[in-house]
C-alpha positions in Angstrom: 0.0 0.0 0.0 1.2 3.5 -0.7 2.3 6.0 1.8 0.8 8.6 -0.1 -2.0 8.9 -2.6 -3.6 12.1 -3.7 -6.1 12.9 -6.2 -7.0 16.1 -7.4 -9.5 17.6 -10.1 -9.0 21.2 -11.2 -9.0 24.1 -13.4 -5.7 25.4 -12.9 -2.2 24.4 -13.9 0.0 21.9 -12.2 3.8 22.2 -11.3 5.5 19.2 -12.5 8.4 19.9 -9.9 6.3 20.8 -7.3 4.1 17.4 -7.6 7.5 15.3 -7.7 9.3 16.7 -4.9 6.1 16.6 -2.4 5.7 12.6 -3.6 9.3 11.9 -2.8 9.9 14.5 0.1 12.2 12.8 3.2 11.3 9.4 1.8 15.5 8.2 1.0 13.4 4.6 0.3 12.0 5.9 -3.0 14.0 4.3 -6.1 12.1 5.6 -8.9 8.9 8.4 -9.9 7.6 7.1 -13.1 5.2 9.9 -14.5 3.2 10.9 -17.3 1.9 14.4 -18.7 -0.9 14.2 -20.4 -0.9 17.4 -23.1 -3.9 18.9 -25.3 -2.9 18.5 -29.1 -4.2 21.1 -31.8 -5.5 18.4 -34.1 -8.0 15.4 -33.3 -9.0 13.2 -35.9 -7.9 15.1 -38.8 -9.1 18.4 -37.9 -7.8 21.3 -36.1 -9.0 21.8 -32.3 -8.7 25.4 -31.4 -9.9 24.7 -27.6 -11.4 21.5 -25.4 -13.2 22.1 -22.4 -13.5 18.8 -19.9 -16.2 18.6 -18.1 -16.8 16.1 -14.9 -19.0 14.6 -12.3 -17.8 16.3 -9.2 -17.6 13.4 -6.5 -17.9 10.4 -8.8 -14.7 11.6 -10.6 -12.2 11.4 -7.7 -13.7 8.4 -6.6 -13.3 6.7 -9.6 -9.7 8.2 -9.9 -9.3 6.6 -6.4 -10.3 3.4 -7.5 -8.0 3.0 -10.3 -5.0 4.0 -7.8 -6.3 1.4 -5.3 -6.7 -0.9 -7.9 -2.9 -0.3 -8.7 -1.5 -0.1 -5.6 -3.1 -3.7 -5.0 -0.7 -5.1 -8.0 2.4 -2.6 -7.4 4.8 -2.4 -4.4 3.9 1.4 -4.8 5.2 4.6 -1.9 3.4 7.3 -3.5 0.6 8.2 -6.1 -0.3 11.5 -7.4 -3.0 11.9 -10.2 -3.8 15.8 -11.0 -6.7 16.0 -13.8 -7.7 18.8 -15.5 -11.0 20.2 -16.1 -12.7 23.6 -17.9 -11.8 25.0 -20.4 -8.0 24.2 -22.3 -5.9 25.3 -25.0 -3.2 23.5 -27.6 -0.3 22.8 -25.3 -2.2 23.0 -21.9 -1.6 20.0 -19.7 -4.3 18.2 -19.0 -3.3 15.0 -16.8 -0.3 14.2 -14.7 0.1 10.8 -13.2 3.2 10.5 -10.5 4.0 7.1 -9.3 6.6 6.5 -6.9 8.5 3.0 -5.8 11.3 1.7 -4.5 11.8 0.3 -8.1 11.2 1.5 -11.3 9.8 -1.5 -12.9 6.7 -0.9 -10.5 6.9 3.1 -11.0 6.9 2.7 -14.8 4.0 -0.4 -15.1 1.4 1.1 -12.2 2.0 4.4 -14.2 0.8 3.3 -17.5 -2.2 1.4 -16.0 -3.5 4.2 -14.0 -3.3 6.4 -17.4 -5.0 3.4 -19.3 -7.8 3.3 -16.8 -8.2 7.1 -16.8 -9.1 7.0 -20.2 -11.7 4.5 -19.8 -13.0 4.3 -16.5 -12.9 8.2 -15.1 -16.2 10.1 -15.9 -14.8 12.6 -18.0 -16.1 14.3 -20.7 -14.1 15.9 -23.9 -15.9 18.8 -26.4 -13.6 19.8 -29.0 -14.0 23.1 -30.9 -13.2 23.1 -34.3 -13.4 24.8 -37.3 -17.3 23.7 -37.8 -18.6 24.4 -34.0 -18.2 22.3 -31.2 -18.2 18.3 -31.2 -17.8 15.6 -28.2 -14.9 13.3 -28.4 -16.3 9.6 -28.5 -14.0 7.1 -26.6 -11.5 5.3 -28.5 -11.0 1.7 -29.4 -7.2 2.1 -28.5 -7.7 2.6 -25.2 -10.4 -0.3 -24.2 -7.6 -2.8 -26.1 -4.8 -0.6 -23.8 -7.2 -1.1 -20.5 -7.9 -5.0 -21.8 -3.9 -5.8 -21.3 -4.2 -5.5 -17.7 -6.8 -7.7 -16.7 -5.8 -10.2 -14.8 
């Protein structure tokens, strides 16, 4: 089990450094801090995406975050977790989603890491509406990421 798992939904910008130093801080046990950023592209499916605003359920979105972490640090020998998701309104280039994993190994950082991020993108109740050059559209789920999610069941 972790020492320290924190989830957190909001508007505003993360600090990368900030995030990594408060998962490792006076812990000289940690080995490795496997993490992933998460950034919003300017072109979706062939077209160009000016701005994406994420909406959520407030409540069932951190739980289900929460899940996915416990879920991990059931498989993973895991002493830290941090998952920062964005929401509102975003622009090409914004971060949207940071995942932080620490361990005393990096084979554990780097494989709890990636299945957090695959379950974000298909168990989290988040919601994606692009604006492009013809109005606004929702961004359906992808087939990439149910096969991505599929890997890991056990």
């Amino acid at each position: 089990m972790s020492r320290s798992s924190r989830v957190r939904i909001q508007t505003a910008a993360f600090d990368t450094a900030a995030v990594i130093d408060a998962l490792r801080a006076d812990n000289p046990a940690i080995g490795a801090i496997a993490s992933f950023i998460g950034l919003m592209r300017d072109v979706n499916d062939g077209s160009p995406v000016s701005a994406m605003t994420l909406e959520h359920y407030p409540g069932m979105t951190e739980k289900a975050i929460e899940a996915i972490v416990a879920e991990a640090e059931g498989r993973w020998d895991l002493m830290g977790v941090t998952v920062i998701h964005r929401v509102g309104e975003l622009r090409p280039s914004d971060p949207i989603v940071l995942v932080a994993v620490a361990s005393a190994h990096r084979g554990d950082a780097f494989q709890a890491c990636e299945f957090i991020m695959d379950f974000l993108k298909t168990r989290a109740p988040l919601w994606k509406k692009e604006q492009v050059p013809d109005g606004a559209r929702w961004v359906d789920s992808r087939t990439s990421d149910d096969r991505a999610a599929r890997r890991w069941k056990a």
